[in-house]
CHARMM-style PDB file with segment names, atoms N, HN, CA, C and O in Angstrom:
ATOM      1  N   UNK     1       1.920   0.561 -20.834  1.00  0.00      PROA
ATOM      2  CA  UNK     1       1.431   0.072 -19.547  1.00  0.00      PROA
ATOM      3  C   UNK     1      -0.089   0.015 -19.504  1.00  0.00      PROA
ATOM      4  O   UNK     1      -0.803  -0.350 -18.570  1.00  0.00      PROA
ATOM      5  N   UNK     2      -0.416   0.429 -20.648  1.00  0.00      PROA
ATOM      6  HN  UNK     2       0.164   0.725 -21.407  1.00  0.00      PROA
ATOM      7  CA  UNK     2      -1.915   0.407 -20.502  1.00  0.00      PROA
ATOM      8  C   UNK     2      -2.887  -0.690 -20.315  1.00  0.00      PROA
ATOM      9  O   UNK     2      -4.067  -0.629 -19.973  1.00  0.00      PROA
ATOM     10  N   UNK     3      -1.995  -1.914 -20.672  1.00  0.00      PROA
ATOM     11  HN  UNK     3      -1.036  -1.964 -20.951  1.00  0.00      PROA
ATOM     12  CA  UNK     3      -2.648  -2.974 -21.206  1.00  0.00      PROA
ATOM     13  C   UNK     3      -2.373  -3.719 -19.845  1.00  0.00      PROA
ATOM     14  O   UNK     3      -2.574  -4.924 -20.002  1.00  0.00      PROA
ATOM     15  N   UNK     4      -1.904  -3.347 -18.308  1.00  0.00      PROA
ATOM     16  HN  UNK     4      -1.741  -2.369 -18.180  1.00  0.00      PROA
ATOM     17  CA  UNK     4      -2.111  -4.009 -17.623  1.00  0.00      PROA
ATOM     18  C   UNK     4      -3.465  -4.306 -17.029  1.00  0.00      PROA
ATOM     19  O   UNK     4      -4.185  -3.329 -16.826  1.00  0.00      PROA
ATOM     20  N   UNK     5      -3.827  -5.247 -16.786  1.00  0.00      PROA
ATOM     21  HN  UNK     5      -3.242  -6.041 -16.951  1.00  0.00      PROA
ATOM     22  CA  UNK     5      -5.115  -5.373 -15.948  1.00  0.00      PROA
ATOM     23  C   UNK     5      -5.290  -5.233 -14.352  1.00  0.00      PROA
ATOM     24  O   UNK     5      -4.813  -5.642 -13.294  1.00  0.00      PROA
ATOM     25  N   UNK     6      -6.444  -4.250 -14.957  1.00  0.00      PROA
ATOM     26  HN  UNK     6      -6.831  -3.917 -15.817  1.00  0.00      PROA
ATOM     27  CA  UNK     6      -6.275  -3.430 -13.248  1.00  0.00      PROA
ATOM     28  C   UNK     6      -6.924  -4.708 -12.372  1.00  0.00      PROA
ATOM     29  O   UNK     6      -6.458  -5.053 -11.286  1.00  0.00      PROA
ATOM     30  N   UNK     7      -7.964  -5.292 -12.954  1.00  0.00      PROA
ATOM     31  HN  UNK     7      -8.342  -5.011 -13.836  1.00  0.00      PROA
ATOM     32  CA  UNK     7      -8.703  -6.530 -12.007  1.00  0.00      PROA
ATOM     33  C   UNK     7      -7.575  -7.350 -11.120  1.00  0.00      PROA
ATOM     34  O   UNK     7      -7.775  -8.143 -10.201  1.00  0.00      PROA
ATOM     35  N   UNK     8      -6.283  -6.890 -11.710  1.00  0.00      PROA
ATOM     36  HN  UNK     8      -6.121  -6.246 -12.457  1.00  0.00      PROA
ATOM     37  CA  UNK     8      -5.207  -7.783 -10.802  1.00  0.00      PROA
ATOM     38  C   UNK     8      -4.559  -7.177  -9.477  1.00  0.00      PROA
ATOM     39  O   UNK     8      -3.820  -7.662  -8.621  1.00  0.00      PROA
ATOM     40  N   UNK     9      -5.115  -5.960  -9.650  1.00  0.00      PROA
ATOM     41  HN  UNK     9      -5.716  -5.566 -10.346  1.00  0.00      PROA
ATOM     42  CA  UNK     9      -4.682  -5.002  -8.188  1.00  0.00      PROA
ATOM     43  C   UNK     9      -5.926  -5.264  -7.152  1.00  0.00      PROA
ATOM     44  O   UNK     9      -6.078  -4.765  -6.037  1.00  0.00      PROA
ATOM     45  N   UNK    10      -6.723  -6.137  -7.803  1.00  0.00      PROA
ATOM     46  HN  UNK    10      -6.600  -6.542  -8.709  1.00  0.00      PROA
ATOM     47  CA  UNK    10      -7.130  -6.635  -6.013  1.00  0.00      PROA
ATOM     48  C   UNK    10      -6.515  -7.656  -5.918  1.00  0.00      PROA
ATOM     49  O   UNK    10      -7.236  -8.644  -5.775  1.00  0.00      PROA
ATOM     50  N   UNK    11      -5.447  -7.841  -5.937  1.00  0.00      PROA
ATOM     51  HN  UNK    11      -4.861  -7.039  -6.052  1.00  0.00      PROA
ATOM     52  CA  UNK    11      -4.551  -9.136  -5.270  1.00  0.00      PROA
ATOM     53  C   UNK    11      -3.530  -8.488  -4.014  1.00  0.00      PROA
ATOM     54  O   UNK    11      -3.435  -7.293  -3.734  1.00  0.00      PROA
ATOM     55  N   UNK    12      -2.976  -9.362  -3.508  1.00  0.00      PROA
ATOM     56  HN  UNK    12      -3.054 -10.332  -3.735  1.00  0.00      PROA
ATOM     57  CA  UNK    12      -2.190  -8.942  -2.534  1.00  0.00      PROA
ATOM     58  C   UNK    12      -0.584  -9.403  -2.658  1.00  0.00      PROA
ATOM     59  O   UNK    12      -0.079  -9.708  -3.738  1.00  0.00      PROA
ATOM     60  N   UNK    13       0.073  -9.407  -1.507  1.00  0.00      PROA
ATOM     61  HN  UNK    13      -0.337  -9.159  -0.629  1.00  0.00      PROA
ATOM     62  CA  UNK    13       1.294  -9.744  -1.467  1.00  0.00      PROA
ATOM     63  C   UNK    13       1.271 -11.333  -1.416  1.00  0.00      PROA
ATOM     64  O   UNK    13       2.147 -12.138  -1.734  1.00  0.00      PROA
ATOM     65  N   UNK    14       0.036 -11.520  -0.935  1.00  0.00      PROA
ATOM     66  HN  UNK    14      -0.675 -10.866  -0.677  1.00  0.00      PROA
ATOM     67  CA  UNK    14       0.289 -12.978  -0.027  1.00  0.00      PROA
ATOM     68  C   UNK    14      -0.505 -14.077  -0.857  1.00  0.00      PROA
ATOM     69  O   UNK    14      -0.494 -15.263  -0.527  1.00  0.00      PROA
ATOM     70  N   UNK    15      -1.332 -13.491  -2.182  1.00  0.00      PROA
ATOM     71  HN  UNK    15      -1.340 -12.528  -2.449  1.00  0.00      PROA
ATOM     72  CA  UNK    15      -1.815 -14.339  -3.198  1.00  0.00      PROA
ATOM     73  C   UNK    15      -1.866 -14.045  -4.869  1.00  0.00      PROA
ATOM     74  O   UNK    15      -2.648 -14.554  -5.671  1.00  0.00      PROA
ATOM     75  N   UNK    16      -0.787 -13.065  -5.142  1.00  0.00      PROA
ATOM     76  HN  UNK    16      -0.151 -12.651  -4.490  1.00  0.00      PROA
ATOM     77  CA  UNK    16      -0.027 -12.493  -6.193  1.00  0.00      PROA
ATOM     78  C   UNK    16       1.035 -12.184  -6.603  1.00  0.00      PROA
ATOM     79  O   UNK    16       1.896 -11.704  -5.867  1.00  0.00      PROA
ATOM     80  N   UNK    17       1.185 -12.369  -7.733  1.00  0.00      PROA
ATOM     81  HN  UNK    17       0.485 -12.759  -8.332  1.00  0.00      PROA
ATOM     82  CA  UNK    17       2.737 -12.168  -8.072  1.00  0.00      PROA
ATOM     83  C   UNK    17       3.182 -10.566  -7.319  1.00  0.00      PROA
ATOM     84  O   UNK    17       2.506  -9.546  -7.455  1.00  0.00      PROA
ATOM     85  N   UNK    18       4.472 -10.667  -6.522  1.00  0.00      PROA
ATOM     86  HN  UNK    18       5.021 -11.495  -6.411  1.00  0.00      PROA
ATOM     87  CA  UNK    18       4.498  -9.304  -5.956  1.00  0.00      PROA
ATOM     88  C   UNK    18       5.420  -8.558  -7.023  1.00  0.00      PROA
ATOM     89  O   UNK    18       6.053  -7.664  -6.462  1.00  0.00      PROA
ATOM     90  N   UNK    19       5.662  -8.637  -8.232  1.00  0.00      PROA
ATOM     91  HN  UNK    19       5.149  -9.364  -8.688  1.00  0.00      PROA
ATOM     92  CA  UNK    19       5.688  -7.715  -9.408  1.00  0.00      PROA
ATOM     93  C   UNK    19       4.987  -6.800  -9.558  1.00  0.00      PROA
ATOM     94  O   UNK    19       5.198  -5.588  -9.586  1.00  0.00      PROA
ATOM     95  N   UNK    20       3.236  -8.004  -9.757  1.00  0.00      PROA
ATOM     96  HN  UNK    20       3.064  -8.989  -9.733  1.00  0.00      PROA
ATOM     97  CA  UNK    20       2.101  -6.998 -10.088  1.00  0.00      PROA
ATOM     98  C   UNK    20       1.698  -6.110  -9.204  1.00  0.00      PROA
ATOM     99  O   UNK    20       1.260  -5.004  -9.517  1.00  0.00      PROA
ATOM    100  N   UNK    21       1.856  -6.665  -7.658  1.00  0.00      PROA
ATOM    101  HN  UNK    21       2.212  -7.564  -7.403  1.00  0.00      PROA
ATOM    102  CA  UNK    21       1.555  -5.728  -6.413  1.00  0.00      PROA
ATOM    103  C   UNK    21       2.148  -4.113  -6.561  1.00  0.00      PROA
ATOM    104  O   UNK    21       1.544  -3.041  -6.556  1.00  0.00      PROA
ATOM    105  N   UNK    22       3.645  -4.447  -6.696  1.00  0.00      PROA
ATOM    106  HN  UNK    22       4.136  -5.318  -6.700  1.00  0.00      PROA
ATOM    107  CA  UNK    22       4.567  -3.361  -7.050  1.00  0.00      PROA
ATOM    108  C   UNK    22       3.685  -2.206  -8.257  1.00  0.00      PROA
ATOM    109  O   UNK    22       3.225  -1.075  -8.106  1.00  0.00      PROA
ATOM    110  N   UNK    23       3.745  -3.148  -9.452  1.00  0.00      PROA
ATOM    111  HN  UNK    23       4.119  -4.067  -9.574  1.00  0.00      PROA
ATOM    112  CA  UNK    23       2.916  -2.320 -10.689  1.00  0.00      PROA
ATOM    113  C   UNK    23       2.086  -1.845 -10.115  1.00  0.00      PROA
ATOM    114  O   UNK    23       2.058  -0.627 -10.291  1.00  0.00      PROA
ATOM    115  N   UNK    24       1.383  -2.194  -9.507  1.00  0.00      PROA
ATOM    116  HN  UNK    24       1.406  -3.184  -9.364  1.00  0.00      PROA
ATOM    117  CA  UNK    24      -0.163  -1.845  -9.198  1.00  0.00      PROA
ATOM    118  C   UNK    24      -0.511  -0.212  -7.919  1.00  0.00      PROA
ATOM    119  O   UNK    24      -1.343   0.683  -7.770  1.00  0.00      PROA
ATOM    120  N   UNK    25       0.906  -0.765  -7.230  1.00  0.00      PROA
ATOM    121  HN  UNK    25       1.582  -1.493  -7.351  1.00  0.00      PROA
ATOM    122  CA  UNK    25       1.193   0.593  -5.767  1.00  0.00      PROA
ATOM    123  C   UNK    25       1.850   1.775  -7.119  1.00  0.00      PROA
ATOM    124  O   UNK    25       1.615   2.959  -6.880  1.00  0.00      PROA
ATOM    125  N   UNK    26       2.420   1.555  -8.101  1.00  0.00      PROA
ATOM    126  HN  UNK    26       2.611   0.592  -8.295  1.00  0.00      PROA
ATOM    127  CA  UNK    26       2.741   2.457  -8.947  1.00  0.00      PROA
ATOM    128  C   UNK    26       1.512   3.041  -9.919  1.00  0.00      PROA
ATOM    129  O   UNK    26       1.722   4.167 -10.370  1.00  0.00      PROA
ATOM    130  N   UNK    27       0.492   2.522 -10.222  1.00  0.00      PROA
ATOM    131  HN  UNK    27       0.321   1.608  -9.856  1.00  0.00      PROA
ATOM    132  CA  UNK    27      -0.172   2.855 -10.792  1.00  0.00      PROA
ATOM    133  C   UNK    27      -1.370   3.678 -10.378  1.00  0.00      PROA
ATOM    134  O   UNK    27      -2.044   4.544 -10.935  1.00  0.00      PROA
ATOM    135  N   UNK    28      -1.389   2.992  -9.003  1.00  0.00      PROA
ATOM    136  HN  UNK    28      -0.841   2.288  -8.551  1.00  0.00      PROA
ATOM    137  CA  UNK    28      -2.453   3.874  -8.136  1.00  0.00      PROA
ATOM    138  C   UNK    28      -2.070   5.084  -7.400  1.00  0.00      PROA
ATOM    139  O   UNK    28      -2.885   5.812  -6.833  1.00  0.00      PROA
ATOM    140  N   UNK    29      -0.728   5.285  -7.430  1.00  0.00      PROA
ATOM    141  HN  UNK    29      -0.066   4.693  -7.890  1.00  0.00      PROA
ATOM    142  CA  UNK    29      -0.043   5.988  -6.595  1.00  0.00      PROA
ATOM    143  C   UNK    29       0.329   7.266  -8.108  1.00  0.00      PROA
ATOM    144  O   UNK    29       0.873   8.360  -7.954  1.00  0.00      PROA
ATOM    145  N   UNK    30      -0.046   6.820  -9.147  1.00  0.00      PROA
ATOM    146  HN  UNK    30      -0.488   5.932  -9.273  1.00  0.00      PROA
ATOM    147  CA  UNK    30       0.536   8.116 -10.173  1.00  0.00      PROA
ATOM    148  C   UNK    30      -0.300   8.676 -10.299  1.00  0.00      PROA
ATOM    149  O   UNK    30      -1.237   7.895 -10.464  1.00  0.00      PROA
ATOM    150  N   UNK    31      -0.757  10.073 -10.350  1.00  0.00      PROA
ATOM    151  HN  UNK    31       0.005  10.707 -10.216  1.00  0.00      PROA
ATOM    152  CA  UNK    31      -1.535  11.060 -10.603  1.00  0.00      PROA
ATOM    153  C   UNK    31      -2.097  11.431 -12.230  1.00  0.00      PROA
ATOM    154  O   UNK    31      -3.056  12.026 -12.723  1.00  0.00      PROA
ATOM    155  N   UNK    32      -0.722  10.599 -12.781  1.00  0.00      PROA
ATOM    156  HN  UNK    32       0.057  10.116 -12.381  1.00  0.00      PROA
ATOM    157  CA  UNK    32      -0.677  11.147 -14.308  1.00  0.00      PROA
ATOM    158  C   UNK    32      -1.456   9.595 -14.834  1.00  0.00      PROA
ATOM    159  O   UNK    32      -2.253   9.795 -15.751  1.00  0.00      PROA
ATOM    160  N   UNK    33      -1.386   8.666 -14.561  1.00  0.00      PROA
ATOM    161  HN  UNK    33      -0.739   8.504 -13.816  1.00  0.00      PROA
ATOM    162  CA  UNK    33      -2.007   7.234 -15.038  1.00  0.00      PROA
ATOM    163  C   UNK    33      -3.351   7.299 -14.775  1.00  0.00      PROA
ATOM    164  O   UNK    33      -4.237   7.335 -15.629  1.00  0.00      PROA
ATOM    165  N   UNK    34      -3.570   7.320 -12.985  1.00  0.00      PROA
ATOM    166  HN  UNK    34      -2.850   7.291 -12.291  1.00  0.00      PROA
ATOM    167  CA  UNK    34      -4.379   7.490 -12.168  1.00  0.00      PROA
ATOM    168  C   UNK    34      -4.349   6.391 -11.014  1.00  0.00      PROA
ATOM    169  OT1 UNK    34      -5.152   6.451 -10.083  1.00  0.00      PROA
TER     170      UNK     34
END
């Protein structure tokens, strides 16, 4: 998962794939990723 690009978590629901949105509430939300 490392190789996602974080520059894509400033996107939203309403002008991004809501996959990446999802990835992104998971990634910011893990303590262990960050």
């Amino acid at each position: 998962m490392e190789s996602l690009d974080m520059r894509m978590c400033g996107c939203t629901v309403f002008n991004c794939s809501i996959k990446i949105w999802l990835l992104c509430l998971l990634y910011n939300s893990s303590p262990v990723i960050g």
